[in-house]
C-alpha positions as CSV (number, residue, x, y, z in Angstrom):
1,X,-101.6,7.9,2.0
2,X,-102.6,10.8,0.3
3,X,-100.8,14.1,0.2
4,X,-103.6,16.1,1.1
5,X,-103.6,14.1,4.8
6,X,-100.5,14.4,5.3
7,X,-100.4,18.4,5.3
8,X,-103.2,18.1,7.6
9,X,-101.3,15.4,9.8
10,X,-97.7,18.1,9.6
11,X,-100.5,20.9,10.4
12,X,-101.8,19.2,13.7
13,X,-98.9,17.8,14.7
14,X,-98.3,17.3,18.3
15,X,-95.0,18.3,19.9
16,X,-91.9,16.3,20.4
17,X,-89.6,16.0,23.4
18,X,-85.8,16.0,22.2
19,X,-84.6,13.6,24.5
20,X,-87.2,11.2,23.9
21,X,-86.4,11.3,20.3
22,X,-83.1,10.7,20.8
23,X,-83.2,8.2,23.2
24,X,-85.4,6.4,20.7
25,X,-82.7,6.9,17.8
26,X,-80.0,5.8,19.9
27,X,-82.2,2.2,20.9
28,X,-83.3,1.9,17.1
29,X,-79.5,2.6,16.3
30,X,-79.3,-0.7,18.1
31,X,-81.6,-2.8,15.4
32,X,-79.9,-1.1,12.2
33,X,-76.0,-0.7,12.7
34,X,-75.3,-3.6,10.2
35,X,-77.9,-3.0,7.7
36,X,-75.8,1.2,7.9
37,X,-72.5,-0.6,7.6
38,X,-74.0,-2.1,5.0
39,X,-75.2,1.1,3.1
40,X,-71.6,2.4,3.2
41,X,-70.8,-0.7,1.6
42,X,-72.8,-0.5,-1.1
43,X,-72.4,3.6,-1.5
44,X,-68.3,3.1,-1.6
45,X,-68.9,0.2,-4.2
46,X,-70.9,2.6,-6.6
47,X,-68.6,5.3,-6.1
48,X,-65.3,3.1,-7.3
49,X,-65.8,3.6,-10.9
50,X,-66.0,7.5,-10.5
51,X,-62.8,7.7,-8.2
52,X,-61.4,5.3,-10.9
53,X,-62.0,7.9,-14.1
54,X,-60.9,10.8,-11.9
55,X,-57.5,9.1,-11.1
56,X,-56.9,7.5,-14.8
57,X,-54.9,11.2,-16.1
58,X,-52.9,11.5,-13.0
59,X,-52.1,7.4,-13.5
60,X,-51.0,7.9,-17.1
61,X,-49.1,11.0,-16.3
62,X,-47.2,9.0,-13.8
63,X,-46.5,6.2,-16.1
64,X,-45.4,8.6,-18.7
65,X,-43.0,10.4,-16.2
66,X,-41.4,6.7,-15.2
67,X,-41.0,6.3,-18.9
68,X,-39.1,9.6,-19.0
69,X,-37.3,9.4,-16.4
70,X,-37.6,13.0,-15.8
71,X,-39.2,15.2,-13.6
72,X,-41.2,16.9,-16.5
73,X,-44.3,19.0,-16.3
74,X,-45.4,19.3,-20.1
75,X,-45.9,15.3,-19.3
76,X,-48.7,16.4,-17.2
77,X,-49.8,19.3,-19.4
78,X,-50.1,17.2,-22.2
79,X,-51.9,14.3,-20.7
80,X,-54.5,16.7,-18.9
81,X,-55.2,18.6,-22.1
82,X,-56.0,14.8,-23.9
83,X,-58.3,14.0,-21.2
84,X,-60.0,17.5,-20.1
85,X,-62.7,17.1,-22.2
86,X,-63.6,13.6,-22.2
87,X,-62.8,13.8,-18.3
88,X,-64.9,16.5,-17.7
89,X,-67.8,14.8,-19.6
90,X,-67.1,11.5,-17.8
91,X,-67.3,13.7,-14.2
92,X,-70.2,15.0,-14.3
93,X,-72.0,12.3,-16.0
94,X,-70.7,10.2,-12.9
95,X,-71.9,12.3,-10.4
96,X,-75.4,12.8,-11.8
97,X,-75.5,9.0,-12.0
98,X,-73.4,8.3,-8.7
99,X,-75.8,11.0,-6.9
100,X,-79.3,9.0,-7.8
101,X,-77.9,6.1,-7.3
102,X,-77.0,6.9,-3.7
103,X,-80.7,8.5,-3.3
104,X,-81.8,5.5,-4.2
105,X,-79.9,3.8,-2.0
106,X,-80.4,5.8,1.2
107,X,-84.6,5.7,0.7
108,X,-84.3,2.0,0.5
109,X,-82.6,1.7,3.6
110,X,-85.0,3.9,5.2
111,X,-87.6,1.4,4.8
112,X,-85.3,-0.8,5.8
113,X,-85.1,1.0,8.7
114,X,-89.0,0.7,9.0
115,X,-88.6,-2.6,8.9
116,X,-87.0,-3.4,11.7
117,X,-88.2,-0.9,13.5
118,X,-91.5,-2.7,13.4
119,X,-89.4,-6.1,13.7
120,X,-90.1,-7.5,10.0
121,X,-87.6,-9.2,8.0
122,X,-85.1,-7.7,6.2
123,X,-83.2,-9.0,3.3
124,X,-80.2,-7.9,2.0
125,X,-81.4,-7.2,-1.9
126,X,-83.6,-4.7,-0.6
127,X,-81.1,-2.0,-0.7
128,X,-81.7,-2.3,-4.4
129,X,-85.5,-1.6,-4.6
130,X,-85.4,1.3,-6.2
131,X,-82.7,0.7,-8.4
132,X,-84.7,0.4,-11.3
133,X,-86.2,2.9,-14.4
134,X,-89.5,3.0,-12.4
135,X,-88.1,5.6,-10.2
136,X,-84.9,6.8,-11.2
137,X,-85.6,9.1,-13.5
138,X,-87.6,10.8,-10.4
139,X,-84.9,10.6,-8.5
140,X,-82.8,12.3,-10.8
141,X,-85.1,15.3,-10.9
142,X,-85.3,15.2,-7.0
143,X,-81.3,15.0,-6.9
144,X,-81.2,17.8,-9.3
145,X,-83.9,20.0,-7.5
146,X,-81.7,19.4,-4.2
147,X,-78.8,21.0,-6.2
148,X,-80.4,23.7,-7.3
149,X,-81.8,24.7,-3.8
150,X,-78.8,24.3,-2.6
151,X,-77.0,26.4,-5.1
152,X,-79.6,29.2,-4.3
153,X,-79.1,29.2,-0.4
154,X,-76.1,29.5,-0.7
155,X,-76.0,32.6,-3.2
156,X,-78.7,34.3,-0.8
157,X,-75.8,34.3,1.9
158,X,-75.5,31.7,5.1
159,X,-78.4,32.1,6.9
160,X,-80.6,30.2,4.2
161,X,-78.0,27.0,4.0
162,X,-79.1,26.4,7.5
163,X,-82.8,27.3,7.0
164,X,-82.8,24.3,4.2
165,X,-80.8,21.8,5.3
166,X,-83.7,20.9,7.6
167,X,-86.4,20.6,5.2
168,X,-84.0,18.7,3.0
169,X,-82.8,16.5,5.3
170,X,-87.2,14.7,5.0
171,X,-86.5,14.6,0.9
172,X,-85.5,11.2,0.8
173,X,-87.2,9.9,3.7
174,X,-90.7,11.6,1.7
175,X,-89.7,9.9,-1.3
176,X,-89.0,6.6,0.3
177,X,-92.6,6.3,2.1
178,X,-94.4,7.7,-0.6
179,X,-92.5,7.2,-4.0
180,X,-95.5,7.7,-6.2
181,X,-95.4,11.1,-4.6
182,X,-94.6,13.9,-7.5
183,X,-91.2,16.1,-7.0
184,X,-93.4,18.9,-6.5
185,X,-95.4,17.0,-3.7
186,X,-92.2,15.5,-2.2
187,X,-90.4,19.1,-1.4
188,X,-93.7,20.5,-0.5
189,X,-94.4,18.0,2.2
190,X,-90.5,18.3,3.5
191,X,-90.6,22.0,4.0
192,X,-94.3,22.1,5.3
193,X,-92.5,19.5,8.1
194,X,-89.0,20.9,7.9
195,X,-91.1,24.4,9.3
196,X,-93.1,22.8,11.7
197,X,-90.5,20.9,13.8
198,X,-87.6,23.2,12.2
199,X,-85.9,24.0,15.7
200,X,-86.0,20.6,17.1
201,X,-84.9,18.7,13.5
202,X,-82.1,21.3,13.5
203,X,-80.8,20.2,17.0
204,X,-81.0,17.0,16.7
205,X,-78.9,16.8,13.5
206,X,-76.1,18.9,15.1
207,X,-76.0,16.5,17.9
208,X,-76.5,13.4,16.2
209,X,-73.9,14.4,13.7
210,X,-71.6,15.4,16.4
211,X,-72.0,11.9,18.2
212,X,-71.6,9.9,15.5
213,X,-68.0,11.4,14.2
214,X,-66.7,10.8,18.0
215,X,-67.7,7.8,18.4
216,X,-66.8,6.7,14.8
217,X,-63.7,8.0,15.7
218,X,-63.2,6.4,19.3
219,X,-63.3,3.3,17.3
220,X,-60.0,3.9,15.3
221,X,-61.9,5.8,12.6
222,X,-63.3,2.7,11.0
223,X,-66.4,3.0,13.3
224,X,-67.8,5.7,11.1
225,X,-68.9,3.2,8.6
226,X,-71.0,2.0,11.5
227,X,-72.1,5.5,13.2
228,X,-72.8,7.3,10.0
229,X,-76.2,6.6,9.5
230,X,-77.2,7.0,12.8
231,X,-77.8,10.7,11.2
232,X,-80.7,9.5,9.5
233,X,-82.8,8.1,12.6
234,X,-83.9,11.0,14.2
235,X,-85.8,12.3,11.4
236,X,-87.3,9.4,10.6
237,X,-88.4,8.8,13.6
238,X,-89.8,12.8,13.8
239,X,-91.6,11.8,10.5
240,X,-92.9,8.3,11.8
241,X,-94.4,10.3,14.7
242,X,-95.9,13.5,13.2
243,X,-97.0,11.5,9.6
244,X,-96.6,7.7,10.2
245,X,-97.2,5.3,7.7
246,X,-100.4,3.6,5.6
247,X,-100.8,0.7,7.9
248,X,-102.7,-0.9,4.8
249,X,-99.8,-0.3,2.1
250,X,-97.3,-3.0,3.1
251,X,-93.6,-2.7,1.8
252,X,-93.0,-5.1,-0.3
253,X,-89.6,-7.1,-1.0
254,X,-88.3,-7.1,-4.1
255,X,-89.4,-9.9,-6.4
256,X,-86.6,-12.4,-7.3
């Protein structure tokens, strides 16, 4: 689908009814709870080795104290000014790689979600379709771009962080239905639909966020690696109706 239709498809779009929307997100929910779980899975997985180099000073520090055998706080002074540096380094090189990584992640199980929601098959390695040099370095620049957007809503005051998290919430799910999309084109077709259904995106992201923590939490807290995702059905359901998809461009599987 080219970009050009799809403004004129976010220009013309026809309006939405809330409940219907997410009434249809709760029933889709229905199809995709395990594939979510499984994106949690996965996300916690990638996320180890980060939590692992954050924890290694205060590990050694630990093991240096037991050592001692007293309750000394140069130990710690000393270990932290070894490791600041290369720890620092190490931290944000993680989380540039940790955040595309979980981009990645999240688009593929949107067209997971599309899968199903059109009752295709579904395997699990599809999580890891865009895991690969073909798109990560876009997703990198989009990850940055989010950052930086981010960082200048919030300097411009509160007002703005609301106004974007809307627009931003249709990055990944622009990327994942059109990945040969630029950056440029990507953010320009989430704000042109974050704009045009900004009220009702807004409301149901409060509510669906809202729903899933309590019921996540009804079920001993370990539900919300089930409910989670359920934050990412309503807008993709608001961008299946106002854009839809290329019924000629099938989504592949990944190639064994």
């Amino acid at each position: 689908m080219q970009f050009l239709e799809i403004q004129k498809k976010i220009q013309n779009a026809k309006s939405l009814d809330f409940g219907d929307v997410f009434s249809n997100s709760i029933e889709l929910f229905k199809k995709v709870w395990l594939q979510g779980f499984l994106l949690q899975l996965f996300t916690i997985i990638v996320m180890l080795p980060l939590i692992i180099t954050i924890y290694v000073p205060f590990i050694i520090a630990l093991i240096a104290q037991a050592e001692s055998g007293n309750v000394d706080s140069g130990t710690y002074e000393a270990v932290f000014a070894g490791f600041s540096l290369l720890a620092i380094s190490l931290f944000i090189v993680g989380m540039l790689v940790l955040g595309t990584v979980s981009i990645a992640l999240n688009a593929a199980f949107l067209r997971i979600v599309k899968r199903l929601d059109y009752n295709e098959e579904v395997r699990t390695s599809d999580f890891f379709y865009f895991i690969n040099s073909k798109y990560l370095g876009k997703l990198l620049v989009l990850m940055l771009a989010t950052f930086l957007i981010s960082i200048i809503a919030t300097l411009l005051c509160f007002v703005p962080i609301i106004y974007v998290i809307v627009p931003m919430s249709f990055f990944t799910l622009f990327f994942a239905f059109n990945p040969d999309f630029s950056v440029e084109n990507i953010i320009k077709g989430s704000f042109a639909l974050g704009n045009k259904k900004w009220l009702l995106v807004f409301g149901l992201i409060i509510v669906s966020s809202i729903l899933a923590q309590i019921v996540g939490m009804l079920l001993c807290g370990i539900g919300l690696f089930f409910t989670s995702t359920f934050i990412y059905l309503p807008t993709y359901l608001v961008y299946k109706e106002v854009v839809g998809f290329d019924n000629d461009a099938t989504i592949n599987h990944i190639v064994d």
